[in-house]
Phi, psi and omega in degrees: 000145190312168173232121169291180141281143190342187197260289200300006171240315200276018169270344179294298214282329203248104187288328163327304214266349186280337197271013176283297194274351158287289188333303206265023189225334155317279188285352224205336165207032173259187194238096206289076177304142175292341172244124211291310217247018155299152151260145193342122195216120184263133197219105175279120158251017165268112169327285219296340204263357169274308156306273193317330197284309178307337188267331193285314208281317153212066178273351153317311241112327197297322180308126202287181191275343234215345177324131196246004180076204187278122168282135187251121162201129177061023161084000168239141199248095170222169196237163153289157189208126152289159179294314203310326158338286191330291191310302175302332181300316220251303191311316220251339172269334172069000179188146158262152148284048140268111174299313173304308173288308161317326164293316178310299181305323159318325175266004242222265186330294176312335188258000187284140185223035178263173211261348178312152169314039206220138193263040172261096180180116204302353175264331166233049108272014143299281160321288139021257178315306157342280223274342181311309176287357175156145192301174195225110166276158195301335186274322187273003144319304153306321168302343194274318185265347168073047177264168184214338148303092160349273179299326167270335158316306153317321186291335204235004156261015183246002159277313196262347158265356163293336186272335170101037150266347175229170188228142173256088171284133180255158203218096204090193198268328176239343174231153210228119172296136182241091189233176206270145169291142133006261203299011167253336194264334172295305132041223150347304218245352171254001183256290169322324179266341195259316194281319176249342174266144189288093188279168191301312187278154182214153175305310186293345166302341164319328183261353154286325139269008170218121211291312187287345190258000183285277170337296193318281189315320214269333187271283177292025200244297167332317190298310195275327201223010185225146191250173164064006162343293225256310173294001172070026189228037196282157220201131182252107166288110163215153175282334177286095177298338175290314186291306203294326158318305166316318164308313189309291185314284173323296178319287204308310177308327198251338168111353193263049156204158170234006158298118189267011180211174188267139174262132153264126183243139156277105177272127157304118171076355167229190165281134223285163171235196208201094184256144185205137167265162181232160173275176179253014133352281192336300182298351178276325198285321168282000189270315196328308200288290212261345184268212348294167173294184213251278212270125209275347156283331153327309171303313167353264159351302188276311159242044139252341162299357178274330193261007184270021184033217183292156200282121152107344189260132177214210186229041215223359203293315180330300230232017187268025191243305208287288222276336170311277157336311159301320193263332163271022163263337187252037160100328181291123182199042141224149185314304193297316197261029151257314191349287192288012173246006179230009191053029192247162196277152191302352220242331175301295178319309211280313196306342216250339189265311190303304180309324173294322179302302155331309187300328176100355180282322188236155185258138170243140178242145177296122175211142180027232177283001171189249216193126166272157169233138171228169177269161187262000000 
């Protein structure tokens, strides 16, 4: 197969495929709020792959009007999404493979009451729907949709007719017929069947036939979610069973697994995760179609398990205490960044590092998730 440019130059050209990878970025990091008419707030722990997301979303659209860029706090990068996300997300995948976030989000769309110029606001798509079945005069529009605010009943059929969804006649000196436009009815009659109704079919059905964009997905999905790179054992960890299924399934279609089940672990005080292995094929094959990665330590990661041949072999084990040693003198002092300043494989590094530790030549410290060497 042909080799493309990354998945992450081609979402600029393909919107199909960028919003195939917000869904997973939707489901998989967004901040599952308890209140529906919050906005959308997306959390990255990566610079780099928080930057690029942040540039996609608006080279869309996507971005509120009011958008402050990337926020930094505890080591996490996140932005704002306009509600209007939701709606383009749902509109253009037509379903996630997530039950729960699809719904959520479905249900997200029906409650929004925020005043922007759009006609996504659950009081005038109320009208709308009205007016769909037939005009109206203003008092007994409201009354048909049960509004009781006067002056804001006005504001959002005076919304809706700037956007040209709805048309105002007046008919006599006080009353005015209100009936629905082409583009409101299109509208209307689409919001409803893609939105509130669930369809059978989804944009991700896609990945099953076709292996480059199955590959596209499987990269961001890595980028956010996958462990053991570097150990030639890589493995997607999530709380969702439904999405890791899905993944599982995919995996399956493609050869980039040899497992025949999902593993479930159960934590005490949280919710169980749901882990599937890949083979370590998989990773050459999906960095070829798609990558590199977003985020320059991952790309790391991805290519050094490709150039690490079989896991542990290299041609260095003499001199691997002395070049370890060399290099936490200059500050390099945790197993991923002597891995990548020595070329040796991390399982190799780590055993060698365990030995040094022991020997009593290096102090091991605790820092955030894992672990520095200094000499002792």
């Amino acid at each position: 197969m042909k080799k493309l440019k990354s998945v992450y130059q081609r979402m600029y050209d393909d919107k199909g495929l960028f919003f195939l990878g917000y869904g997973v970025l939707y489901i998989t990091e967004m901040k599952r709020v308890k209140n529906l008419l919050d906005v959308p707030e997306l959390r990255i722990k990566s610079k780099y792959l928080a930057e690029n997301w942040h540039n996609l979303c608006g080279q869309y659209g996507l971005l509120p009007k009011s958008d402050k860029g990337i926020h930094v706090k505890d080591g996490i990068y996140s932005f704002r999404c306009s509600a209007l996300s939701i709606y383009e997300l749902l509109n253009e995948v037509r379903k996630l493979p997530e039950k729960e976030m699809d719904l959520n989000l479905r249900k997200r769309l029906t409650n929004i009451t925020y005043t922007d110029k759009n006609p996504l606001n659950k009081n005038r798509i109320k009208v709308l729907k009205a007016l769909n079945q037939k005009p109206f005069l203003t008092n007994e529009l409201a009354r048909k949709i049960n509004f009781c605010s006067g002056n804001e009943f006005m504001n959002h059929l005076n919304t809706l007719m700037e956007l040209g969804y709805i048309q105002r006649e007046k008919l006599g000196k006080q009353k005015v017929l209100n009936s629905i436009t082409k583009i409101g009815k299109d509208f209307i009659s689409h919001f409803v069947n893609n939105i509130q109704n669930v369809p059978a079919k989804s944009l991700y059905d896609q990945c099953f036939k076709n292996k480059q964009i199955s590959s596209d997905l499987m990269l961001i999905i890595s980028e956010l979610e996958m462990g053991g790179i570097m150990d030639r054992t890589p493995y997607l960890q999530m709380k969702s069973k439904e999405f890791v299924e899905f993944i599982f399934q995919l995996c399956k279609k493609w050869n980039w697994t040899n497992k025949s089940a999902i593993k479930k672990r159960d934590l005490i005080g949280y919710e169980p995760v749901y882990t599937i292995y890949l083979s370590a094929k998989s990773v050459n094959e999906i960095y070829a179609l798609s990558g590199p990665c977003a985020d320059i330590i991952k790309d790391q990661e991805f290519r050094k398990a490709i150039s690490a041949g079989k896991p542990g072999c290299h041609g260095k084990i003499g001199n691997t205490k002395k070049e370890i040693l060399k290099l936490v003198v200059k500050d390099i002092n945790t197993a991923r960044q002597i891995c990548f300043e020595s070329k040796i494989g991390v399982q190799n590094i780590r055993r060698q590092l365990v030995k040094l530790t022991n020997e009593g030549k290096l102090i091991r410290e605790k820092a955030n998730r894992g672990y520095i060497y200094r000499l002792n």
